[in-house]
C-alpha positions, 0 to 999 in steps of 0.5 A, a space after each residue: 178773881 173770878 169775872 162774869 162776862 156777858 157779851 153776846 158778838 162772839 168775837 169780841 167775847 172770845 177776845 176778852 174772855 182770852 186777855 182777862 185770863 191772860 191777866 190772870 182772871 178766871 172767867 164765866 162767858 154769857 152771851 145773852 141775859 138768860 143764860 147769865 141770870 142762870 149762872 148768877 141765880 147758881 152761885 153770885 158768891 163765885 164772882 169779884 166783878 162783872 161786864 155786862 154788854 148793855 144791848 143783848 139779844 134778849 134784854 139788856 145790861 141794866 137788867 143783869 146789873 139790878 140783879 146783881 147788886 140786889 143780892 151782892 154789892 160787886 162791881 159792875 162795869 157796862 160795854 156800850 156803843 151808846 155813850 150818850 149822857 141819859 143811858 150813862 147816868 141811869 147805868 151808873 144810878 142802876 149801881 154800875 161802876 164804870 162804862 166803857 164805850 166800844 171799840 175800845 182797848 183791852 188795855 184800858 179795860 183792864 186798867 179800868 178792872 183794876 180801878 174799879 176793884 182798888 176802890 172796892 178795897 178802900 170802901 170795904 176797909 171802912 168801919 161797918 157803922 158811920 154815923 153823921 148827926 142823926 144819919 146812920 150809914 150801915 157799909 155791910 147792908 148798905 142801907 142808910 138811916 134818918 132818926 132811925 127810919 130807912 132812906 132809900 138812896 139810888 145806888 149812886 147817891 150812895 156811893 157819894 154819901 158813902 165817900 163823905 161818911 169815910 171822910 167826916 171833918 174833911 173838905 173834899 174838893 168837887 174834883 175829889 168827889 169825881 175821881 172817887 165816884 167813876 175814876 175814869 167814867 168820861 165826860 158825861 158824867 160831869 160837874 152838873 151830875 155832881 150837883 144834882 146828886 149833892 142837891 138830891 141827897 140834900 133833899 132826902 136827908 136834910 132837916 132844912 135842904 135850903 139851908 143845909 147842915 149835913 152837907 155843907 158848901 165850903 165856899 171856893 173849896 168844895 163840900 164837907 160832912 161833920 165837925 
């Protein structure tokens, strides 16, 4: 497994760059966006998963993680010293799939590699075609259909359809949702953040938003999709 590393304190790379291999990752080092949008350009197809500091010399992480999940839908975990709710929030509707704020310990982000590339796993075992009602959710081009016209989802209202199309028939309890969605991804990515991505993709997708019929509410239970 091979990770892309962009992290433009020198020190703090070289200490990483050394615990991933020691874990058994083989490793790329960018210290700044040019020279990682280069090695991306060259050959994506080399990586399993990719850190990206979020502020760099020239341009930020948010730039680097667009990039990637325009053309290969790996994962994408942000170092940050910013945690604050709004820069979370957009990191993770951007595609990321985890932040983790500085300092931080090397063991953590290796427990937080590992979760990340667990629920790849899970997702990519899913069949290629989900259909639920008149939505079609297709997992290999990631891209979601309404009678047969493409909505355009952000990259975390996604994943949350995605979730539920993996488990028609079910009631997934809001907790559920979470720990599936960002595992570990703190507090500011909340029981509020749930709700209004529920309500966004309620809106895109619902004949009815007011009363739904796609996503149900299971009173004191949680939401589910399908009979």
């Amino acid at each position: 497994m091979k990770i892309l590393l962009v992290e433009d304190d020198k020190t703090i790379a070289s200490g990483l760059e050394y615990s991933l291999q020691q874990e058994g990752y083989s490793t790329v080092l960018c210290h700044n966006v040019a020279s990682a949008r280069k090695v991306l350009a060259e050959d994506i197809d080399q990586f399993t998963l990719c850190l990206f500091d979020l502020q760099l010399p020239d341009g930020t992480g948010y730039e680097l993680c667009k990039m990637v999940k325009e053309r290969r839908d790996i994962p994408v975990i942000f170092l940050t010293v910013i945690d604050d709710e709004v820069n979370v929030v957009m990191g993770l509707d951007m595609g990321a799939d985890d932040y983790i704020t500085k300092p931080f310990r090397v063991r953590e982000l290796l427990s937080r590699i590992k979760s990340v590339l667990r629920r790849y796993q899970k997702l990519s075992h899913a069949g290629a075609v989900i259909d639920i009602d008149n939505v079609r959710i297709h997992t290999l081009e990631g891209k979601v259909y309404k009678n047969g016209a493409e909505i355009s989802l952000t990259a975390l209202e996604y994943r949350l359809l995605l979730i539920f199309g993996n488990h028609v028939g079910q009631v997934l309890t809001r907790n559920q949702l979470l720990e599936q969605i960002w595992d570990v991804a703190g507090d500011f990515v909340n029981d509020n953040t749930l709700t209004v991505y529920i309500k966004r993709l309620r809106e895109k997708l619902e004949d009815n938003p007011e009363q739904p019929a796609l996503i149900k509410t299971v009173r004191g239970l949680g939401y589910k999709v399908g009979d």
